[in-house]
C-alpha positions in Angstrom: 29.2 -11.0 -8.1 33.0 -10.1 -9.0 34.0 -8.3 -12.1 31.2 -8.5 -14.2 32.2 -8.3 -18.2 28.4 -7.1 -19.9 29.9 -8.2 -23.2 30.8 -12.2 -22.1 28.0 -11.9 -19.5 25.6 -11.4 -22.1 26.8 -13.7 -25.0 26.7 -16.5 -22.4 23.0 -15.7 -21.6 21.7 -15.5 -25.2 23.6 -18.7 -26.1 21.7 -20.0 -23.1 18.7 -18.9 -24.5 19.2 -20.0 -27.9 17.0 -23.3 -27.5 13.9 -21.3 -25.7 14.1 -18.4 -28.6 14.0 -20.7 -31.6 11.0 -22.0 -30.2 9.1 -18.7 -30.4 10.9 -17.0 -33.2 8.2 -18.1 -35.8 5.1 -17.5 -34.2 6.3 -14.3 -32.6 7.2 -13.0 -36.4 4.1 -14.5 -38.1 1.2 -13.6 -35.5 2.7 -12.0 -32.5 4.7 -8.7 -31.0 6.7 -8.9 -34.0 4.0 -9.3 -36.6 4.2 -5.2 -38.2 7.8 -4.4 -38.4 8.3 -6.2 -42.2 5.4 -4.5 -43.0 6.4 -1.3 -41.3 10.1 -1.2 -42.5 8.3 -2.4 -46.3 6.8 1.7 -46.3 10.3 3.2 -46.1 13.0 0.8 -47.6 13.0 -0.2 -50.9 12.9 -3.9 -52.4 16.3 -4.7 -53.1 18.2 -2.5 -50.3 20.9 -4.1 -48.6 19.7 -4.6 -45.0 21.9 -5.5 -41.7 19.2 -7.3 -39.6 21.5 -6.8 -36.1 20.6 -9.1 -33.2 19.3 -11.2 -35.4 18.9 -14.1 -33.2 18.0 -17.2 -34.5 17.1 -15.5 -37.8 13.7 -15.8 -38.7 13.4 -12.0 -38.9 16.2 -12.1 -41.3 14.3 -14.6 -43.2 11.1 -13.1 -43.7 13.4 -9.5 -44.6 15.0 -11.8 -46.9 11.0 -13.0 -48.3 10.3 -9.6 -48.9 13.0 -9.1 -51.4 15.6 -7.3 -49.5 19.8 -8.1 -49.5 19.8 -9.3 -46.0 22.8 -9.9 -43.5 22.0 -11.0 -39.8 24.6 -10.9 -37.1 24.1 -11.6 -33.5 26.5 -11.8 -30.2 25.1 -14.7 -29.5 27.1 -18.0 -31.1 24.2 -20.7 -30.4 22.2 -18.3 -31.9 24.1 -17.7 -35.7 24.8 -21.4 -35.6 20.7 -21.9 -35.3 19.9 -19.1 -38.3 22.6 -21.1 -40.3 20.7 -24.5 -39.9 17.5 -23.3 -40.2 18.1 -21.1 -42.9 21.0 -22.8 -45.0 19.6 -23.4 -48.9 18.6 -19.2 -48.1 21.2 -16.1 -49.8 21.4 -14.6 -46.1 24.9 -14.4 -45.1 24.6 -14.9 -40.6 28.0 -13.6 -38.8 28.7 -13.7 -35.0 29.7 -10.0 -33.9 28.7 -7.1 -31.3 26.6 -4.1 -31.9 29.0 -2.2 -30.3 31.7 -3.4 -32.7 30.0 -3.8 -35.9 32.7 -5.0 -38.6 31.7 -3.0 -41.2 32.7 0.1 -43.4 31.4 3.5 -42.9 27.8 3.7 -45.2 27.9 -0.5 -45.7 24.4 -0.4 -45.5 20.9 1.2 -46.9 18.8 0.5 -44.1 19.0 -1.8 -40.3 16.5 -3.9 -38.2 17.3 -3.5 -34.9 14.5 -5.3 -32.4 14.7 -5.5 -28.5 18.8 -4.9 -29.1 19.7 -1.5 -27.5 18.1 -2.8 -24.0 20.6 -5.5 -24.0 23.8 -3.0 -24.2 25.6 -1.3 -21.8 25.8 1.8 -23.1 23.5 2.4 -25.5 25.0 5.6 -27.0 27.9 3.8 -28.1 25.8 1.3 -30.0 23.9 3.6 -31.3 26.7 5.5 -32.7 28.0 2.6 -34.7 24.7 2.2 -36.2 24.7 5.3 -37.4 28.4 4.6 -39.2 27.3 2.2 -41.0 24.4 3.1 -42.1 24.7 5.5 -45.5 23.2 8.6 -45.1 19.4 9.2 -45.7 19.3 5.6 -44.7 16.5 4.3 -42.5 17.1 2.4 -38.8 13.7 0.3 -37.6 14.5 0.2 -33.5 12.2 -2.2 -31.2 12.8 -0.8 -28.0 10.9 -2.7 -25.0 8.0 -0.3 -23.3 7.4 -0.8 -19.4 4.6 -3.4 -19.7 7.0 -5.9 -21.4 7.9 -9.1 -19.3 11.3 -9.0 -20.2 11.8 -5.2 -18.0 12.2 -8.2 -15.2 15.6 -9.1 -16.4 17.0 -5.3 -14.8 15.4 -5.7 -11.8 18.1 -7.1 -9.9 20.2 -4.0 -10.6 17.7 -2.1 -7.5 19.7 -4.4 -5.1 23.5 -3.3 -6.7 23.3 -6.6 -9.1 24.8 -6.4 -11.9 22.4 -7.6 -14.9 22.9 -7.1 -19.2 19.3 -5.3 -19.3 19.4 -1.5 -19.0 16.8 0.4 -17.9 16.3 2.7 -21.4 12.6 3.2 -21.8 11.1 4.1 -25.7 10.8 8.0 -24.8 14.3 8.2 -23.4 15.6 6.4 -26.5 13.7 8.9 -28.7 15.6 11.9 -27.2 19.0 9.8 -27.5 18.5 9.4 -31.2 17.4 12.8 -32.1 20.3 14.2 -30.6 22.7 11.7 -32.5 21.9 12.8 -36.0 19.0 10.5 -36.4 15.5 12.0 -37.5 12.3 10.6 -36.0 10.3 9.7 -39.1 7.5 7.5 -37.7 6.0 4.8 -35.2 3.7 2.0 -33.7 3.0 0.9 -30.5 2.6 -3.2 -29.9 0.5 -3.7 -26.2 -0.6 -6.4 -24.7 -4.0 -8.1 -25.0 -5.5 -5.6 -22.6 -4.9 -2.7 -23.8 -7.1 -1.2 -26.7 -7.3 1.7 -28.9 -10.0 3.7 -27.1 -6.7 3.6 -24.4 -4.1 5.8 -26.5 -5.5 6.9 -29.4 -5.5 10.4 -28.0 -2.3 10.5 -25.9 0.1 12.2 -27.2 3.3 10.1 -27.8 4.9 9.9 -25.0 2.0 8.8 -22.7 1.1 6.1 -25.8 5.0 4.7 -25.4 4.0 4.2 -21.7 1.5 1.8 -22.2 3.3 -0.6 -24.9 5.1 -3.7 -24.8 7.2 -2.7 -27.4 7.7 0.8 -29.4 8.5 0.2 -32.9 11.3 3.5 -34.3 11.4 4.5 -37.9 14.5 6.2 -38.0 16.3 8.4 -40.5 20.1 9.1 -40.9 20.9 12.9 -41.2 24.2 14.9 -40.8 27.3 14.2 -41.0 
């Protein structure tokens, strides 16, 4: 493949993408995978917080942040993608900027609490986005993480890396990101697990976490700042 840049590599794929994910944004937010997390981040935050919605993509989830009465600001690597949210959401008070997780342009504490959704999977070192989340975010702040579970479709997009590919999809799983933010100052304060259709209750309402992670489509973080 050549030198391989993750950071244009990847902006050039979600700006391909821009058309297909404005397509599903609504119904995926209103009935589907992503159905829980307002209601889910709605437990922890407070009306009124100021909320960075990061990989924000077409902005939908910004928008329904921005319903439930929070100060909302959705950025996203992808251009297509801001210049979609901006269209669809123009006579909304949600401010959309273009800009990289691992480069947020922000001030240290700008922010009470962050939405985060099938981001981190998407970086190439996850660390170091996670360590800009955490600066700024103020302290005692909450972060809701998505991060993909090994049943999700999407998992395809890393394959290629078994034959020395290089791809933008990393191979971090929910419980390995668990043990990533724990050990960067963040606090594990709760969770849900979104499966697919087949999957039921009676399947992992004993497991213990781990073993319930491994049979999701998505792992849904509640995440507190602590330390300094």
């Amino acid at each position: 493949m050549g030198s391989f840049d993750w950071h244009e590599e990847a902006k050039k794929q979600w700006d391909s993408r821009a058309d297909f994910w404005n397509e599903r944004s609504v119904n995926m937010w209103d009935k589907g995978s992503r159905k829980d997390i307002i209601p889910f981040i709605e437990k922890y935050i407070a009306k009124g917080k100021k909320i960075l919605d990061i990989g924000c993509g077409d902005g939908y989830g910004s928008f329904k942040l921005h319903q439930s009465g929070y100060n909302v600001m959705g950025m996203d690597l992808s251009t297509e993608m801001i210049s979609r949210a901006k269209k669809r959401l123009q006579s909304e008070e949600i401010n959309f900027l273009q800009g990289d997780v691992n480069h947020l342009p922000f001030d240290n504490e700008s922010f009470n609490g962050m939405m985060a959704v099938n981001v981190l999977e998407w970086t190439e070192v996850p660390l170091n986005a996670l360590n800009e989340l955490w600066r700024v975010l103020k302290k005692d702040g909450f972060l809701c993480v998505g991060i993909l579970g090994p049943t999700a479709g999407p998992r395809a997009n890393s394959y290629p890396r078994l034959h020395g590919e290089k791809t933008i999809c990393n191979t971090m799983m929910p419980w390995e990101f668990q043990q990533l933010a724990i050990e960067h100052k963040f606090e594990y304060i709760d969770g849900f697990g979104v499966y697919k259709e087949g999957v039921k209750e009676k399947h992992y309402q004993d497991l213990p976490i781990e073993l319930n992670q491994a049979l999701t489509f998505m792992w849904v973080f509640m995440l507190r700042k602590v330390g300094e």
